[in-house]
PyMOL CGO cylinders between C-alpha atoms (Angstrom):
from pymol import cmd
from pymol.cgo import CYLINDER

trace = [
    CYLINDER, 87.29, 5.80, 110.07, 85.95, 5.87, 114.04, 0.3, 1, 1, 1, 1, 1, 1,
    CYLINDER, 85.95, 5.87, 114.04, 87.41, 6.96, 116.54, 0.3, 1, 1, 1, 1, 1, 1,
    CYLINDER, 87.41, 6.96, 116.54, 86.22, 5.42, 120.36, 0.3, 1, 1, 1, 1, 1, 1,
    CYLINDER, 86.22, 5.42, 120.36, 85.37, 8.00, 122.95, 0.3, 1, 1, 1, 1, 1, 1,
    CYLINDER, 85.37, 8.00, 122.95, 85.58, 7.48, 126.47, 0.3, 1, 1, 1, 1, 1, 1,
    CYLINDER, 85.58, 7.48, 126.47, 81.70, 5.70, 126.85, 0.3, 1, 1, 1, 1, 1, 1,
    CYLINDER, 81.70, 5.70, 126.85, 83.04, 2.82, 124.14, 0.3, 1, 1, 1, 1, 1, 1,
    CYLINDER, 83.04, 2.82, 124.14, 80.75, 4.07, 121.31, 0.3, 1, 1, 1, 1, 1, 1,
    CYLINDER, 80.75, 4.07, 121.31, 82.56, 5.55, 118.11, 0.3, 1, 1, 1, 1, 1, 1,
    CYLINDER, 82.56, 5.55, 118.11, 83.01, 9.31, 117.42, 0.3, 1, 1, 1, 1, 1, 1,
    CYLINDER, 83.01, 9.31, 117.42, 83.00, 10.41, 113.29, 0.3, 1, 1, 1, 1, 1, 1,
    CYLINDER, 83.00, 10.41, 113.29, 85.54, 12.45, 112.32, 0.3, 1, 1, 1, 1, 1, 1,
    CYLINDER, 85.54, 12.45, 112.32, 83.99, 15.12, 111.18, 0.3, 1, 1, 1, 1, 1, 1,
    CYLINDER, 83.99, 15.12, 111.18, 83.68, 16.11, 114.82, 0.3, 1, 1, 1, 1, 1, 1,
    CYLINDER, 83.68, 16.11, 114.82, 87.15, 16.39, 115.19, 0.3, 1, 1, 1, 1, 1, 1,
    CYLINDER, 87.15, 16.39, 115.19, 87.21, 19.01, 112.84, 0.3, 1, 1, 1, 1, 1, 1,
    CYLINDER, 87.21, 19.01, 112.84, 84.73, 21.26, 114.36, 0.3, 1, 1, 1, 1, 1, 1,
    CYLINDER, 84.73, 21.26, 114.36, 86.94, 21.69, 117.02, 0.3, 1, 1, 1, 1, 1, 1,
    CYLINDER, 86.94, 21.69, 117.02, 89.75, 22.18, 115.05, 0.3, 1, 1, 1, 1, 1, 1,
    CYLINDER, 89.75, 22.18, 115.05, 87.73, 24.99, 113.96, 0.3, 1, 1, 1, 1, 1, 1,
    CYLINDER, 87.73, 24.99, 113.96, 86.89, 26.87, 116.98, 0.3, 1, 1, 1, 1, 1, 1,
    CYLINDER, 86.89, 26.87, 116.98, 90.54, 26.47, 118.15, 0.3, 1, 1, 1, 1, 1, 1,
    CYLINDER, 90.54, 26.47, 118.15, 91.35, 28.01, 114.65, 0.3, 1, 1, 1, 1, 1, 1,
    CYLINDER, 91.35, 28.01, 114.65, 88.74, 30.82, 115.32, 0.3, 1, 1, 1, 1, 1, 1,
    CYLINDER, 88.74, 30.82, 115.32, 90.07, 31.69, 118.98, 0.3, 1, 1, 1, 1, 1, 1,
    CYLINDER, 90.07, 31.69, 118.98, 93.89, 32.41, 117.53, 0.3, 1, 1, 1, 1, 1, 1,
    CYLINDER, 93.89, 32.41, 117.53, 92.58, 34.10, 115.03, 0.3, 1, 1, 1, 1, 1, 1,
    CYLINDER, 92.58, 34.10, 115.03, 90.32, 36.36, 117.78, 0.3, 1, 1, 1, 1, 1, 1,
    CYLINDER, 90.32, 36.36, 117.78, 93.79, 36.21, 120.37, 0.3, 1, 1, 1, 1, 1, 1,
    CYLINDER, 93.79, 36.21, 120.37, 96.35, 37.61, 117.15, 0.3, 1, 1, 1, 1, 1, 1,
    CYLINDER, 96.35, 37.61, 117.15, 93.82, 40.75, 116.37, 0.3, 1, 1, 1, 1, 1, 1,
    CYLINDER, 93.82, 40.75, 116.37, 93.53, 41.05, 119.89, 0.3, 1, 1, 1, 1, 1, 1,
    CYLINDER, 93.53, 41.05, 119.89, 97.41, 41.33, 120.25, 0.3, 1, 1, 1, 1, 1, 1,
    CYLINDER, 97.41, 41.33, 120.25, 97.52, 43.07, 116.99, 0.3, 1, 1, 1, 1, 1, 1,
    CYLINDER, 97.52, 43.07, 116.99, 95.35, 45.86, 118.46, 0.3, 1, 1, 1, 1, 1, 1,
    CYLINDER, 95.35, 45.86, 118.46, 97.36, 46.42, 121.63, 0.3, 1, 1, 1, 1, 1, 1,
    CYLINDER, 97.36, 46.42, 121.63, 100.64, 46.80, 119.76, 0.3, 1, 1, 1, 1, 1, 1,
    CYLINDER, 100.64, 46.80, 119.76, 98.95, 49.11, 117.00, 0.3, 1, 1, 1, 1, 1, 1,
    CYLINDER, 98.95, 49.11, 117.00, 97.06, 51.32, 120.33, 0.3, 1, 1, 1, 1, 1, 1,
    CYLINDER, 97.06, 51.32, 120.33, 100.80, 51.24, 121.82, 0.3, 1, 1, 1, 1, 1, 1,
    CYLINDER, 100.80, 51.24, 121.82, 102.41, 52.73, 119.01, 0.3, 1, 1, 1, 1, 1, 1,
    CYLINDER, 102.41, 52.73, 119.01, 99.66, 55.18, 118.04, 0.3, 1, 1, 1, 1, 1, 1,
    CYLINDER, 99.66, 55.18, 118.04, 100.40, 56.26, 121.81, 0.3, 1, 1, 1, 1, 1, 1,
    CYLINDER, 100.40, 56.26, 121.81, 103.82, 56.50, 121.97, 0.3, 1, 1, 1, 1, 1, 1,
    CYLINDER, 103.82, 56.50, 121.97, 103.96, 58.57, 118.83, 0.3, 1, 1, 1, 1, 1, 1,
    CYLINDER, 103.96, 58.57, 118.83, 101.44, 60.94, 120.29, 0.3, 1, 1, 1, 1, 1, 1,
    CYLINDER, 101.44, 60.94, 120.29, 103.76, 60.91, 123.29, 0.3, 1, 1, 1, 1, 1, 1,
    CYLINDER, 103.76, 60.91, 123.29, 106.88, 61.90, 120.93, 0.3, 1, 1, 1, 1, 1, 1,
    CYLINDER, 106.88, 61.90, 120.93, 104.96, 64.40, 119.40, 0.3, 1, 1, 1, 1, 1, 1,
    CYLINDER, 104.96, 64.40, 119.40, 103.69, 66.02, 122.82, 0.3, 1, 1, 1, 1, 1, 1,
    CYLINDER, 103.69, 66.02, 122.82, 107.31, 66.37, 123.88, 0.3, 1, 1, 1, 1, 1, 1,
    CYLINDER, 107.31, 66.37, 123.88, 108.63, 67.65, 120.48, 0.3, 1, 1, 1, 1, 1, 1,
    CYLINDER, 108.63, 67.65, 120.48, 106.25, 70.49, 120.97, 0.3, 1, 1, 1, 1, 1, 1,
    CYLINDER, 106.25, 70.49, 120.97, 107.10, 71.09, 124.87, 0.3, 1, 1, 1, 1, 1, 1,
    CYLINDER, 107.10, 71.09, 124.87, 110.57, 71.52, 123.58, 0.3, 1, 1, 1, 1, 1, 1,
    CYLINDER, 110.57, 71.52, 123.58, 109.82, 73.38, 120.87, 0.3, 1, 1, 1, 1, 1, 1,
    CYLINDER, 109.82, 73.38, 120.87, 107.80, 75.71, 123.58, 0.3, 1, 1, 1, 1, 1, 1,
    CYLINDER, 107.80, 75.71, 123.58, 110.97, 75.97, 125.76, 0.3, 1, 1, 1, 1, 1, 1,
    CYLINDER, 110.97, 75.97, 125.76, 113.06, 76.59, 123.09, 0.3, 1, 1, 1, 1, 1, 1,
    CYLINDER, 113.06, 76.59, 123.09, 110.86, 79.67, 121.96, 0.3, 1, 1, 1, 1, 1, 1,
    CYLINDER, 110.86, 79.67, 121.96, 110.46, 81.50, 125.06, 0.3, 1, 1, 1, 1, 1, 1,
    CYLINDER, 110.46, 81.50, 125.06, 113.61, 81.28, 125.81, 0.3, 1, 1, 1, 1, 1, 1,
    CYLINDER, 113.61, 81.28, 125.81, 114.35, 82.69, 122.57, 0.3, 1, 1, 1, 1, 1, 1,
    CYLINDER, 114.35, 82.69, 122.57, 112.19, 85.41, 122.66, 0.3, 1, 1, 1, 1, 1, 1,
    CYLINDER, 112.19, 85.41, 122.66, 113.22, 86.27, 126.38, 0.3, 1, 1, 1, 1, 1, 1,
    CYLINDER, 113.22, 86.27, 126.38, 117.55, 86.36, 124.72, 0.3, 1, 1, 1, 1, 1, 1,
    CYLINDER, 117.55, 86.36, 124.72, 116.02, 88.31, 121.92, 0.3, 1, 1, 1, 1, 1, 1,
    CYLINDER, 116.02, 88.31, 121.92, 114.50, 91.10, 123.95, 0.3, 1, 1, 1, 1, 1, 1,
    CYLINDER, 114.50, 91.10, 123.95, 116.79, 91.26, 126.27, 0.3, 1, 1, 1, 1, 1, 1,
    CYLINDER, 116.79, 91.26, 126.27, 119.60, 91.86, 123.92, 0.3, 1, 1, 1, 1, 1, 1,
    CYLINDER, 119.60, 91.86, 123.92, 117.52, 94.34, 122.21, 0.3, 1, 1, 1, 1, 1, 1,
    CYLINDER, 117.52, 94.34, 122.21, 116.63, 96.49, 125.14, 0.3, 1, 1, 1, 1, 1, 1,
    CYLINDER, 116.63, 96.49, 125.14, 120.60, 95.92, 126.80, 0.3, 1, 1, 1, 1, 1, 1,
    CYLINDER, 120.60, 95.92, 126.80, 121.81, 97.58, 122.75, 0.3, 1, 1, 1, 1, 1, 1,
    CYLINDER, 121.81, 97.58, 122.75, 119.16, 100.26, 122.51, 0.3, 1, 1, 1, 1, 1, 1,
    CYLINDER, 119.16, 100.26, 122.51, 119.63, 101.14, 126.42, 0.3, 1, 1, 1, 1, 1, 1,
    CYLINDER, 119.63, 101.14, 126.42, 123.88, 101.11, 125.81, 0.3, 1, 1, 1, 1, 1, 1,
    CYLINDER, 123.88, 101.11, 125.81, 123.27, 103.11, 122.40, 0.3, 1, 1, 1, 1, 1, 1,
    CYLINDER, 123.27, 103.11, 122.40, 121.25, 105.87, 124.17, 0.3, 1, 1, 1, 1, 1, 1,
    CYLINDER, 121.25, 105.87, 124.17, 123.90, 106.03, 127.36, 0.3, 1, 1, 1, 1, 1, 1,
    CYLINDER, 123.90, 106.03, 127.36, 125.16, 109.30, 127.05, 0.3, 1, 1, 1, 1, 1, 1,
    CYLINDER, 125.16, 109.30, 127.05, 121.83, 111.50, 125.92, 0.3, 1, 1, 1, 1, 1, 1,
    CYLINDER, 121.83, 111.50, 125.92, 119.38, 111.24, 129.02, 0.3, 1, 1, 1, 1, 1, 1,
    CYLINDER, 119.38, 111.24, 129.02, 116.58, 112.96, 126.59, 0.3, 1, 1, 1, 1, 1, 1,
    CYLINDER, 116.58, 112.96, 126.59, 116.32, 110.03, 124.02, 0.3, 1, 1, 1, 1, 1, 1,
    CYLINDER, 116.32, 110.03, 124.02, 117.14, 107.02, 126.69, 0.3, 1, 1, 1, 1, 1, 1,
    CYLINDER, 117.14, 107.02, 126.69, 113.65, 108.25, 128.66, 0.3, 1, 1, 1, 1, 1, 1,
    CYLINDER, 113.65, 108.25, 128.66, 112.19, 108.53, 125.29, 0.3, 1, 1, 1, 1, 1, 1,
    CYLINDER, 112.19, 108.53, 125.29, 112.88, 104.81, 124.79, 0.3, 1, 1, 1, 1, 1, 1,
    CYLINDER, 112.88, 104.81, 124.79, 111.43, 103.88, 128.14, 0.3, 1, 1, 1, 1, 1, 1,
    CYLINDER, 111.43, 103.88, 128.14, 108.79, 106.11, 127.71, 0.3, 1, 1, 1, 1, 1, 1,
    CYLINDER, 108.79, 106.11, 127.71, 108.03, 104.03, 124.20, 0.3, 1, 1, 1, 1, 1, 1,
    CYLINDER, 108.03, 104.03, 124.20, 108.52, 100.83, 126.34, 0.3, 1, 1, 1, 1, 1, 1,
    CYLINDER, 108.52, 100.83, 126.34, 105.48, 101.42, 128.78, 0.3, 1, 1, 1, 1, 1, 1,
    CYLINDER, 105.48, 101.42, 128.78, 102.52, 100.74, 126.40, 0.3, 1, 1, 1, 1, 1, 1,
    CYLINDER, 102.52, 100.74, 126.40, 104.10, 97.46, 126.52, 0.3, 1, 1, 1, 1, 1, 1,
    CYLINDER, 104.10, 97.46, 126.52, 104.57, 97.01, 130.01, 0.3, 1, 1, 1, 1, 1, 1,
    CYLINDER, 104.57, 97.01, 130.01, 100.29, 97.97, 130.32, 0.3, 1, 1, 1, 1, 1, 1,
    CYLINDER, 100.29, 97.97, 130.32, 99.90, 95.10, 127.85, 0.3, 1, 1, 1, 1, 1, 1,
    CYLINDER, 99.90, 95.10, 127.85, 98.66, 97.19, 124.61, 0.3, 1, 1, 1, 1, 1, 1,
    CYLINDER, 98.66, 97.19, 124.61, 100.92, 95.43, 122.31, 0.3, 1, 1, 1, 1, 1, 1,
    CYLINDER, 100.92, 95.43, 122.31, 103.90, 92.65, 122.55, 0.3, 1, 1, 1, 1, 1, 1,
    CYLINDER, 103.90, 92.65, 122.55, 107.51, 94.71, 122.84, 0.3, 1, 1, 1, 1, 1, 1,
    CYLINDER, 107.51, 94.71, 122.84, 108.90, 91.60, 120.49, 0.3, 1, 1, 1, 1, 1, 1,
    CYLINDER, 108.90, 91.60, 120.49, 107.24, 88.99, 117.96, 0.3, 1, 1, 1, 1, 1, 1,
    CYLINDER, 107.24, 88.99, 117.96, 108.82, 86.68, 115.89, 0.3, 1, 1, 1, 1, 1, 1,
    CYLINDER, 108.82, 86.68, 115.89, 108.58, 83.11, 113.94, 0.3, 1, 1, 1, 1, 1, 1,
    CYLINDER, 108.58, 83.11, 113.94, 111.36, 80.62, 114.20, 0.3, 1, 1, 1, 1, 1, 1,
    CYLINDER, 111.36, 80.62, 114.20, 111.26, 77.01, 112.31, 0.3, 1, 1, 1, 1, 1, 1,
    CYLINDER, 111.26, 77.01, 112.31, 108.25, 75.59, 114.61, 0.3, 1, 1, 1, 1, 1, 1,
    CYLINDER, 108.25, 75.59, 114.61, 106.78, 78.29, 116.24, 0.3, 1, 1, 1, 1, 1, 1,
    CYLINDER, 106.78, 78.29, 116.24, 106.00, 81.77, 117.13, 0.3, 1, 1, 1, 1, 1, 1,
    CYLINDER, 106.00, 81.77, 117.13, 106.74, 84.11, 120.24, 0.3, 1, 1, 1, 1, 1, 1,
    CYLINDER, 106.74, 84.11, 120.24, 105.94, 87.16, 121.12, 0.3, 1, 1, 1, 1, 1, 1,
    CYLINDER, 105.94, 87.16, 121.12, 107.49, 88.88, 124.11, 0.3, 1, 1, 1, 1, 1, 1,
    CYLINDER, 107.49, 88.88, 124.11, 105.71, 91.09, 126.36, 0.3, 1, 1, 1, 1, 1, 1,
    CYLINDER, 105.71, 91.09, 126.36, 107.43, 92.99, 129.44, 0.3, 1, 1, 1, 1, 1, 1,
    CYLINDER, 107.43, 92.99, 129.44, 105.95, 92.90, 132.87, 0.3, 1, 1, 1, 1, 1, 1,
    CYLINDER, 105.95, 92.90, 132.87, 106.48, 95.77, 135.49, 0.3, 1, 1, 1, 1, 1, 1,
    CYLINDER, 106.48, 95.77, 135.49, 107.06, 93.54, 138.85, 0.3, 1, 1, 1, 1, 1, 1,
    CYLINDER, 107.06, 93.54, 138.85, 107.48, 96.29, 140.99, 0.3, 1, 1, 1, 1, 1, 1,
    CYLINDER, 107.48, 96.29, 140.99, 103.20, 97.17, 140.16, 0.3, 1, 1, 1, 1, 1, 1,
    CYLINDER, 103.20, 97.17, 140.16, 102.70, 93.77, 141.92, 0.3, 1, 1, 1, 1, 1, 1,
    CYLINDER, 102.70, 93.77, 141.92, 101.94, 93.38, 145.99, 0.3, 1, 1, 1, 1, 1, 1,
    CYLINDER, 101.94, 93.38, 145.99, 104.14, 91.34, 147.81, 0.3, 1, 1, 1, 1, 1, 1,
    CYLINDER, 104.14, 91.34, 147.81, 101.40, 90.22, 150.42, 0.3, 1, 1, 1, 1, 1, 1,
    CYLINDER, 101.40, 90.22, 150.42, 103.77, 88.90, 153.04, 0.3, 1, 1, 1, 1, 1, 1,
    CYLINDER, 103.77, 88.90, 153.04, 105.27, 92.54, 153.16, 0.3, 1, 1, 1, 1, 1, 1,
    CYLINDER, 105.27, 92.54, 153.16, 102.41, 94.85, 152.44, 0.3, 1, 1, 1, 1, 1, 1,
    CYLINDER, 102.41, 94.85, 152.44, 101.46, 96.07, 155.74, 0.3, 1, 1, 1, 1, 1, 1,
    CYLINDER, 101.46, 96.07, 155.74, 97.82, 96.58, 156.79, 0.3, 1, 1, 1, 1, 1, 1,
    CYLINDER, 97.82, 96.58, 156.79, 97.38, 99.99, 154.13, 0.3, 1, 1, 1, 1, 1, 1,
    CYLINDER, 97.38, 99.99, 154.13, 98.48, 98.07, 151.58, 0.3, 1, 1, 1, 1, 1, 1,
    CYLINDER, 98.48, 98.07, 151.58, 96.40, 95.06, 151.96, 0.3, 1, 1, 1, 1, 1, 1,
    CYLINDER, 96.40, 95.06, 151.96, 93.17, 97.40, 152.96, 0.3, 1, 1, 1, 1, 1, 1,
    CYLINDER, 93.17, 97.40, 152.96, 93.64, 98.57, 149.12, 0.3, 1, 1, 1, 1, 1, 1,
    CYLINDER, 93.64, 98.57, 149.12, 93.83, 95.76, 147.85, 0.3, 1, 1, 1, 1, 1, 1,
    CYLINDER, 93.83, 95.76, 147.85, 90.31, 94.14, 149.94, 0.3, 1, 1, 1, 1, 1, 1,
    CYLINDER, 90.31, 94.14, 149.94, 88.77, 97.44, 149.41, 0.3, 1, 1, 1, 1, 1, 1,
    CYLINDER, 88.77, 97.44, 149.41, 88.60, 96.23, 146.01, 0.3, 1, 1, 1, 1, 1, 1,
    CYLINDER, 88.60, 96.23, 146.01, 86.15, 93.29, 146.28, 0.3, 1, 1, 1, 1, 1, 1,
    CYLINDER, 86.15, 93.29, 146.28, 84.67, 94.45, 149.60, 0.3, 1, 1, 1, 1, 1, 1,
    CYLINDER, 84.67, 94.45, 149.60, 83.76, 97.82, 151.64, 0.3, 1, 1, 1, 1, 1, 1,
    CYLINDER, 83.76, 97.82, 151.64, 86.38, 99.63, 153.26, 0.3, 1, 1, 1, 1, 1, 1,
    CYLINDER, 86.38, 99.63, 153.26, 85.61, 98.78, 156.78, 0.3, 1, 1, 1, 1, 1, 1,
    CYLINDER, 85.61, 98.78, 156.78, 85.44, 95.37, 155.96, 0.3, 1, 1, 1, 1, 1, 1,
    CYLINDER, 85.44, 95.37, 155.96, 88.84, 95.57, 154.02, 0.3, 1, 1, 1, 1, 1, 1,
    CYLINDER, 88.84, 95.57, 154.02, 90.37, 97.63, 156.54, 0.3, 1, 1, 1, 1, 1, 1,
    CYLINDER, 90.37, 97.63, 156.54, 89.46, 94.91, 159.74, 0.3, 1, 1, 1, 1, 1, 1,
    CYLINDER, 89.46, 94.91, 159.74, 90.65, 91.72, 157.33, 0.3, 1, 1, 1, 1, 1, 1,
    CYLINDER, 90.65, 91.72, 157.33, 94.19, 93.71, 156.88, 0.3, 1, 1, 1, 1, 1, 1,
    CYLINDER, 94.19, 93.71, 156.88, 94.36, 94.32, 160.46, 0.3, 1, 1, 1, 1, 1, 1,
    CYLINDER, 94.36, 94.32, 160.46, 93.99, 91.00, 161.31, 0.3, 1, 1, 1, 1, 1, 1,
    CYLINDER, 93.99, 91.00, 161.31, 96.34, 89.39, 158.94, 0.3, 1, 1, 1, 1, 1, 1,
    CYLINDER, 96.34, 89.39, 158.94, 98.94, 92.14, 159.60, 0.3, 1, 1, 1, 1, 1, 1,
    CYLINDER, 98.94, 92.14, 159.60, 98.75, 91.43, 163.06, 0.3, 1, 1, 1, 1, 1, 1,
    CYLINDER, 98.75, 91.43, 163.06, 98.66, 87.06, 162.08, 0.3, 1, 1, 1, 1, 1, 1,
    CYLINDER, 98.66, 87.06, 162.08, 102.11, 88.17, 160.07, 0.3, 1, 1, 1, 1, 1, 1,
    CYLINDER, 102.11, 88.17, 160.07, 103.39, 90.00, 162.55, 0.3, 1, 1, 1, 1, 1, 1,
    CYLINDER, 103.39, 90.00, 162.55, 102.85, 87.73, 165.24, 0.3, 1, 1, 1, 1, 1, 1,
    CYLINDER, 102.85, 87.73, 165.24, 101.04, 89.98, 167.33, 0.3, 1, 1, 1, 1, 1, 1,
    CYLINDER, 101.04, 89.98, 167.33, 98.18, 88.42, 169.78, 0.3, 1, 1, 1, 1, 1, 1,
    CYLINDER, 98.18, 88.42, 169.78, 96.72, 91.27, 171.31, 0.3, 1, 1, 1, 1, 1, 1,
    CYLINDER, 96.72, 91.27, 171.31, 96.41, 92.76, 167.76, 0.3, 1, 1, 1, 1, 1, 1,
    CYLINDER, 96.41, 92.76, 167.76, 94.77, 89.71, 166.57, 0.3, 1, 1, 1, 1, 1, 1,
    CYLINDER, 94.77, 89.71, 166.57, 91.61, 90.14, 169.30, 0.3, 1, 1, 1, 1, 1, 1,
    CYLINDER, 91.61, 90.14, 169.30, 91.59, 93.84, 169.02, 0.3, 1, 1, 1, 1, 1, 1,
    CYLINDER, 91.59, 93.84, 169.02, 90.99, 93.56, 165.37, 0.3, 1, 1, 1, 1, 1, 1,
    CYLINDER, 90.99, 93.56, 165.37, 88.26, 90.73, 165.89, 0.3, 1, 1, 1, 1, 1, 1,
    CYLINDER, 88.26, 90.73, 165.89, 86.65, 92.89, 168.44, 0.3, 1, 1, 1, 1, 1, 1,
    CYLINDER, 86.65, 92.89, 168.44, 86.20, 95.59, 166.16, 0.3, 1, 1, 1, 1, 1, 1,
    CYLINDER, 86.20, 95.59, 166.16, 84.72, 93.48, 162.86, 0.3, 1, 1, 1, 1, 1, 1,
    CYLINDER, 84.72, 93.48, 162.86, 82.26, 92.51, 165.14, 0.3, 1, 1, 1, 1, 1, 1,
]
cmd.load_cgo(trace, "trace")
């Protein structure tokens, strides 16, 4: 059997088939290409679900451990109300933990661990409030004193809003 192509002269048969073979060829290439994408879409959204299971889990711990020591320093604070002698004791046993030596609370709950350590806020500088002694201790720590001393000046003086501070402390770094 011939087939008649478009310049009048017969076409075999068998070259119909070669195309039916490259078409053949190109799904196959266009399903493994699809097949990839919804296997790399999957593998992603399971590392998604896993990602936040664990943030969860994370939440769920700290808050834990933050309940858990609270409640155990709120007892043991209530408990030791009425003799003066053991409640300092207690805080006196608390302040290797606030210096960070050890964790005041550890524990392991289904999917995790926490430990709980207690931070002393009132050791921190509040910056906005410090005032220029404060701040000079602070510089005097990565700089020399003079040096440390004019920069708290000046940014006392930019907080408080004070010009003629400003320019008399700029005068005097120079």
């Amino acid at each position: 059997m011939t087939r008649h192509s478009a310049t009048g002269h017969a076409a075999p048969m068998h070259a119909r088939r070669g195309v039916a073979l490259v078409v053949v060829l190109w799904t196959v290439a266009l399903l493994a290409t699809v097949t990839a994408v919804a296997s790399n879409a999957a593998r992603t959204s399971a590392a998604i679900t896993a990602n936040m299971r664990a943030q969860i889990t994370a939440r769920a711990m700290a808050e834990s451990g933050i309940v858990a020591a609270s409640a155990w320093i709120d007892d043991s604070l209530r408990a030791l109300a009425g003799d003066a002698a053991r409640r300092d004791a207690f805080l006196s046993r608390l302040e290797p933990v606030v210096t960070g030596a050890r964790p005041l609370l550890q524990d392991t709950l289904t999917g995790g661990v926490f430990a709980v350590t207690v931070v002393d806020v009132s050791a921190r500088l509040d910056v906005n409030n410090a005032g220029a002694d404060g701040l000079t201790r602070l510089f005097a720590t990565v700089t020399s004193p003079p040096t440390a001393r004019a920069m708290a000046e000046r940014i006392d003086a930019l907080v408080r809003g004070d010009q003629s501070a400003i320019e008399d402390a700029a005068r005097r770094s120079r």
